[in-house]
Structures are given as C-alpha cells and as structure tokens.
N, C-alpha and C positions, 0 to 999 in steps of 0.2 A: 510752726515755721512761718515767720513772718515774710512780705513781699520784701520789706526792703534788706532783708536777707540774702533773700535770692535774689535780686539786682545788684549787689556788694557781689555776689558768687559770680554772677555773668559778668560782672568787671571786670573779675582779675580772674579767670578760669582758669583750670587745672593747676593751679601754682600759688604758693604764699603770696612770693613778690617777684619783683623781675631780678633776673640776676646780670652778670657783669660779663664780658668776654673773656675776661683772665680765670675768675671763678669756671667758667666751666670747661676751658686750658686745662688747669690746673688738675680738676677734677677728670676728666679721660686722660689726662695724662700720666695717673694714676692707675687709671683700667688698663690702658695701654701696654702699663710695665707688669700688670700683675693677671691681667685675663688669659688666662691655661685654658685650653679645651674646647676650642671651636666653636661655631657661631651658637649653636645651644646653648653651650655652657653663658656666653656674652649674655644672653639674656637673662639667665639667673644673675650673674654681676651686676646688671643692668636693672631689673627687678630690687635688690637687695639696695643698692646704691642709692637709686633716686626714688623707688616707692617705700619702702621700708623706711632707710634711716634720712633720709633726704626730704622725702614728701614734696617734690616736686610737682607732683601728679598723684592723682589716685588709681587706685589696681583696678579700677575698671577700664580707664582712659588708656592706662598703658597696656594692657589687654587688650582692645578695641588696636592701638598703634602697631604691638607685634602682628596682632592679623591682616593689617592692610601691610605692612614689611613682608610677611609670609607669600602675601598674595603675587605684590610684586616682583617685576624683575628686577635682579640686583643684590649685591649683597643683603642678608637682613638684617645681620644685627647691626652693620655701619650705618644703615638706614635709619634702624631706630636710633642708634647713638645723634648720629645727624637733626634728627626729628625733637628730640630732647636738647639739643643744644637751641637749636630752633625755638623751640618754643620758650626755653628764658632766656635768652641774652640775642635772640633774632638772628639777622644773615650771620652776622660777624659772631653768634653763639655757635650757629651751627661749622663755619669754617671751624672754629676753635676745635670745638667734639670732633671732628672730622680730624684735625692735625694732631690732637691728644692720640688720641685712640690710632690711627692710624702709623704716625711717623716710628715709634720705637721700633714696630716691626718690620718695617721697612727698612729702615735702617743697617739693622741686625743679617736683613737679608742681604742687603747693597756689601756688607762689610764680608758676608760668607761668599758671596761670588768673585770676591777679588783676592781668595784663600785664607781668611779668616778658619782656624782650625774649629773643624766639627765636635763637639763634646763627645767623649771616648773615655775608654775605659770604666771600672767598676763608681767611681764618684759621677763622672759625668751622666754616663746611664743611669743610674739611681735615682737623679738629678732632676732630670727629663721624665722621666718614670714617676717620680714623685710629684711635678708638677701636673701629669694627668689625671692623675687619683681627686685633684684637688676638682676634677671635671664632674667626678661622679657625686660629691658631696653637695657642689653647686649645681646641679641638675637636679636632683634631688628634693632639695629646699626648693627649687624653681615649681617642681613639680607638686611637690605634698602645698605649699603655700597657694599655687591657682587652684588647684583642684576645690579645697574649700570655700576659696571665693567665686568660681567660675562655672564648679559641678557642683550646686546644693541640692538637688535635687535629682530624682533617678533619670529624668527624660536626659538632662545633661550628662550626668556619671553615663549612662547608656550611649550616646552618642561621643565621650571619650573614647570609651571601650574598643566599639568599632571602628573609630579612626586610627587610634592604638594598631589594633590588629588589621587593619588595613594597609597600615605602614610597614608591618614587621615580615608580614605576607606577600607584598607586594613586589616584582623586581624592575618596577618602572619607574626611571628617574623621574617622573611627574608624580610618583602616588603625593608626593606631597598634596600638590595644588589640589588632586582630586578629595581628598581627606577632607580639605578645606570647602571647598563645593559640595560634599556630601553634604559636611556637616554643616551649611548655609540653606541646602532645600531641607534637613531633616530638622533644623531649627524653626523654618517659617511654619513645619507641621506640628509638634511635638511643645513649641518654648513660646507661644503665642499667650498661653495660662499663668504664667510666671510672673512674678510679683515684678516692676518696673525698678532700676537700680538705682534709682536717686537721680537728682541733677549732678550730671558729669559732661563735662566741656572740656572741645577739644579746638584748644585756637591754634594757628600759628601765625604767623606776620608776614604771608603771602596773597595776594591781590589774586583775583583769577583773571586777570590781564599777563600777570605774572608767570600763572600757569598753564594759559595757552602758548603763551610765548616760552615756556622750557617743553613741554608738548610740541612745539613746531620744531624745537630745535634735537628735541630726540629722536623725530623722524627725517629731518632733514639731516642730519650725519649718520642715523643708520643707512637710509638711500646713497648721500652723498659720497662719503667714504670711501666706498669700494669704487666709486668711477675717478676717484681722483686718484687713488693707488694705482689702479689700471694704465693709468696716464705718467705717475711719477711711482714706478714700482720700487724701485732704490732710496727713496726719501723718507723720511720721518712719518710720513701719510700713511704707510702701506702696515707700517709698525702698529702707526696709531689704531690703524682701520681695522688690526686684527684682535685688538684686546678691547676696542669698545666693542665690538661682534662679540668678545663671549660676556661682555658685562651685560648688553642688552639679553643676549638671551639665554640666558641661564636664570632659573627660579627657584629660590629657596638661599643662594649662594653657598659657601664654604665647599665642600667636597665635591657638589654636583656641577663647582664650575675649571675641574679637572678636566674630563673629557673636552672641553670646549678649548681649553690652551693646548692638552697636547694638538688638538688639529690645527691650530692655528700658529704654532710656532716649529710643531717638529716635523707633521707632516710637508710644510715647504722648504725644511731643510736648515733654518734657520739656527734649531736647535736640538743635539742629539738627544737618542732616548735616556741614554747612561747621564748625562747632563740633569735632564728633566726631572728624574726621580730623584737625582741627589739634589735638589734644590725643593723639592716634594718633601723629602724626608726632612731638610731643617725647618722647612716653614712648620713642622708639627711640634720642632722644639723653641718654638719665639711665641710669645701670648700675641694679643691681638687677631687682627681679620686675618683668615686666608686669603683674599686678597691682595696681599701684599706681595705673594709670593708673582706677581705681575712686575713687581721691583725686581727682584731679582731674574727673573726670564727677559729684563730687556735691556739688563748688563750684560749679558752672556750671547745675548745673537749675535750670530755672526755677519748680520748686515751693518750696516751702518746707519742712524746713530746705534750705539752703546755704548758700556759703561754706564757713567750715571744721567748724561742726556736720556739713554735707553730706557733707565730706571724708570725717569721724571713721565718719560711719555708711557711708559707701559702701567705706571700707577695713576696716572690721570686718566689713561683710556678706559681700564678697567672700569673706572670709581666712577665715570663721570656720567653714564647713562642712569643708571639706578639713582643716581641723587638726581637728575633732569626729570624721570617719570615720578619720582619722590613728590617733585615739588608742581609736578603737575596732577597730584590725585588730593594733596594735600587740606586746598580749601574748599574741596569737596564733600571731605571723608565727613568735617561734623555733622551737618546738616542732612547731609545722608543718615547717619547713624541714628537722628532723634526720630526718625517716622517709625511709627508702629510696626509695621512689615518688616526694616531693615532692625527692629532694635530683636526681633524675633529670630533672625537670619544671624545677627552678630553675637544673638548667646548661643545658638550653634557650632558657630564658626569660633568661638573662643572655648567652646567646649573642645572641640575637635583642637584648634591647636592644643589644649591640655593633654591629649591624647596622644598626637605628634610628640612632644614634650615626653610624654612617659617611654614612647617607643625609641626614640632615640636615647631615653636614660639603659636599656639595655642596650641598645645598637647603633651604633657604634660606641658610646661611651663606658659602659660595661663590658661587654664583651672584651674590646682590645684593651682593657686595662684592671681589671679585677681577674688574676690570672692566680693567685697565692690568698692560703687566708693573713698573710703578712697584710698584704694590699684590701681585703676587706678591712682589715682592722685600720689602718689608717685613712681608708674610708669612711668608716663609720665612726669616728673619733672627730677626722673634720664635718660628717653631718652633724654631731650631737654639739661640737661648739657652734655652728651657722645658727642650729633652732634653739639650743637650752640655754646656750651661755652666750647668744646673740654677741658674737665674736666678728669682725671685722674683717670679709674676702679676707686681706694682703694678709691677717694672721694666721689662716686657713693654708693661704699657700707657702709662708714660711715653715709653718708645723710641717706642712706636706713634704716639701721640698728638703726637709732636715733628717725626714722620716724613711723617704725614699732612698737617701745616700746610706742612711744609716742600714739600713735594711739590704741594699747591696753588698757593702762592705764585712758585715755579719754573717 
C-alpha cells in the first residue's frame, strides 16, 4: 500500500464521490415507502442500501455510526439515516435523508387521524402481517452479515453472546445502553490483541463550532422549554416542550419512546388512552420511524394548535433534539475512534451491538410475528433471496406483502 494511496483515501473518506441532495431524496424516499419493522429492521435496510449495494461507506464506519446512534439520545435509525445523508450530499444531504425517510410516514399518519380508514379485514390484515415477516428476513441478513465482519474471532462472538443475553434477560428499558458499556469496558479488556481494521474514515461536514453551538442549543431548550410552557401553557410551546422531552430522553428510540408520549400527552389529558393506542396500532402498519407517530398525536390533542399545525410541531419536536446532540458528537466521533484504547472499546461496542441486533431478531421481531410455519416459510424465502439471490429490500417486501394476503385469504 503506497502513501499516496492512503492520502487519495483521507481525501475522499468513507465514500466514492460526493453525491447530490436529490440523489439522496430520492434514495430514503424509497426506504421511507418500503422500511417494514422498526428501527432494527431500518438498519438492516440501511446496512443493505448504502454498505452492500451502494458503497457509500464501509461496514466498519457504518458499524462504528450505528454504535454512536445506539449510544445516543434519539431516534436511532433517523439518526443514522440523517448521518449518511450527511455525510454525501452535507446539511442539505442530511435534510433530504431526514424528509425521505421521514415524511411518507408521517403522512400516512396525519391522513389516519383525520379518519382515513384502518386496514381491515382478511386482505388488509394479511397485508400488514406480510409486511412484518419482511422484518425478520431483514434483521436477519443484518445480523448473520455484522456478525462476520464484526465477531471474527471468539473474544468478539463471546461478548455478543452476552450482550445478546443481556438483552433478552433484562426488563430495564436501559439494558440497551448497558449492553453497550459492557461491551465498551469488556472490549478495552479482551479486543486490545486484534488485528487493526484498516484505514476507515469517518468525516462529516460539521465544524466543532458547529457542534458546540447545536450542544448549547440542546440544552438550552431542554431547560428552556418547560419555563416558557409554564408561562404560555395553551400555546404551541407547551406542545412543543412535550415531544422534544420525550425525544431528548429517550435511548435507543422506536418502542422505548412509548412510555415517554403516553406521559406527556395523556397523562395531562390532552389525549385519550383508547385514542393513543389506536394511533399506536397504525404507526405498526406505515414503514418508516416510530417517530412519526409524534405526527399523528399532535393532530388529535385536544389543545390547541392541531391538526396539521399540531402534526408540524409535534414531528419537529420529537426529531429535533436527537439530530442537535447528533450533530454535536459528530466531529468528534472520528478522531476519537483512531486512538488505540477507543479503537479496542469500539470492537466491543460493535460486537455487543451484534448481539443487541441478534436479541431483538427474536424479540420483539420473532416473536410477534413468526406465529405459523406459513409465516416461517415466507420468512425464510425473503432470507434466502436477501443472501443467495441478493434481491432488492422493495422486492423482499413485495414477495412479503403478496405472501401475507395470500396466506390469509387461504
């Protein structure tokens, strides 16, 4: 390997070329319409998308990105969608990945809160039902694919294991974060022996002027927030002040950022509980983030704003702290990760997300949805086109989605 190799590689890091803000519109806008199976699943689409057939980045770097998303507060896999738009096509990449990914489902939801009919009966159920299956196929591929690049060796496999089982064991909404810290001190002991993974680079086009200044301003509206609702309890402030509260604090996102909405919209009355779960239950049948379902709970308050004012502010409050602390660990994260100590800690920490990753392929995504060996089989049909016949997500969840009606109807 020559030097000036490796100065071409530090020029244009983790990516061929730069790309464009439509191209990567276009491209989550695509994940957007077709991502079944919550924030895990997103990251197998995401994995599949831009490391696999896209080569945006390499499976280290995006390895290394899931585990600082993991770490943080805030949605994770918006984060890393955000983070990849980021890093090819800059601010106006990441808006883009942000409005891709984001807006369909949001949408979908704004449109079921103003009575848009719930899918029903033996088609529609099937439907819905087919579309999950498509979760266990992409989790799966997520999972057998890091495992070999991630756990090559027993110290690694070993500290999936017990991250794994840590998770499956656990009934604390934090095992996650803990999983992640284990496996960060059981890395600096155990992965300090391990061969180095090559030069991998992780730029984005954030200043750390940049990121103290979205750092000041994620603490300045978590404090701020609630004194100004206190003041203007009936305005658009007390709405906002309640969904950036559960975006800041909630870790891991998708399901674990349940509990934080219902206290914050039903408990002050805002929103019933019969309301809440029926807008719970369609967010499971729309792809994209959980998140969104922040769209639909701030058409439905019964304060004022809502409708789709409601919507607008309860999907910005949500979203908007996670991408602020996003962008404040950001130009951090590379230069941390090259030092010796940290590069020991992060094959840890990516071992154990592999583990995270396996544990959620039984639970919740097994579990609630491999229920008939109708449903293994059309599981295990969309795994073997992901790996053998390196088939295309969206034709993965058409087969699915064809599979599941059909298998109802029958």
């Amino acid at each position: 390997m020559n030097i000036e190799r490796i100065s071409d590689s530090e020029a244009e890091p983790s990516r061929p070329r730069a790309g464009s803000p439509l191209e990567v519109l276009l491209v989550f806008l695509k994940l957007g319409l077709t991502s079944f199976g919550g924030p895990i699943a997103h990251i197998g689409y995401f994995r599949s998308e831009f490391v696999e057939r896209r080569k945006w980045l390499d499976e280290q770097s995006y390895a290394d990105l899931v585990a600082l998303c993991q770490f943080l507060p805030g949605p994770a896999s918006s984060q890393v969608g955000f983070s990849l738009g980021l890093m090819r096509a800059g601010y106006r990449g990441a808006l883009a990945a942000w409005t891709g990914f984001t807006l369909p489902s949001a949408i979908a939801l704004l449109l079921f809160s103003y009575g848009a009919s719930a899918l029903s009966g033996p088609v529609g159920t099937g439907l819905v039902h087919g579309l999950k299956l498509v979760a266990v196929a992409i989790v799966a591929q997520a999972v057998w694919g890091m495992a070999r690049t991630l756990c090559p060796d027993r110290e690694r496999a070993s500290i999936a294991t017990i991250a794994a089982l840590f998770i499956l064991f656990s009934t604390s909404s934090v095992a996650q974060i803990g999983a992640i810290l284990l496996g960060g001190i059981a890395g600096l002991w155990l992965c300090r022996a391990a061969q180095p993974s090559g030069e991998s680079h992780f730029a984005v086009p954030v200043s750390r002027a940049a990121a103290l200044t979205a750092l000041a301003a994620f603490l300045i509206l978590l404090v701020g927030l609630p004194i100004l609702a206190r003041l203007w309890p009936y305005s658009g402030t007390a709405l906002f002040d309640a969904f950036y509260r559960s975006g800041a604090l909630v870790f891991g996102g998708g399901h674990v950022v349940l509990p934080l909405l219902r206290e914050a919209v039903v408990t002050p009355g805002w929103v019933g509980d019969d309301v809440f779960l029926t807008g719970y239950g369609a967010a499971q049948a729309v792809p994209g983030p959980l998140f969104t379902f922040a769209a639909y709970l701030g058409a439905v308050v019964k304060t004022s704003p809502h409708g789709i004012a409601g919507a607008i502010i309860g999907l910005l409050g949500i979203f908007l702290p996670g991408v602020l602390i996003l962008l404040a660990a950001l130009p951090y994260w590379d230069s941390f990760r090259k030092r010796a100590g940290a590069q020991a800690m992060m094959r840890g920490v990516n071992a154990a997300v592999v583990g995270i990753l396996g544990a959620a392929l039984y639970s919740p995504v097994w579990t609630s949805t491999v229920q008939t060996p109708r449903d293994f089989a059309i599981a295990l049909v969309g795994f073997v086109l992901l790996m053998a016949w390196r088939a295309p997500p969206l034709v993965v969840v058409a087969f699915s989605a064809i599979a599941g009606i059909g298998a109802a109807i029958l």
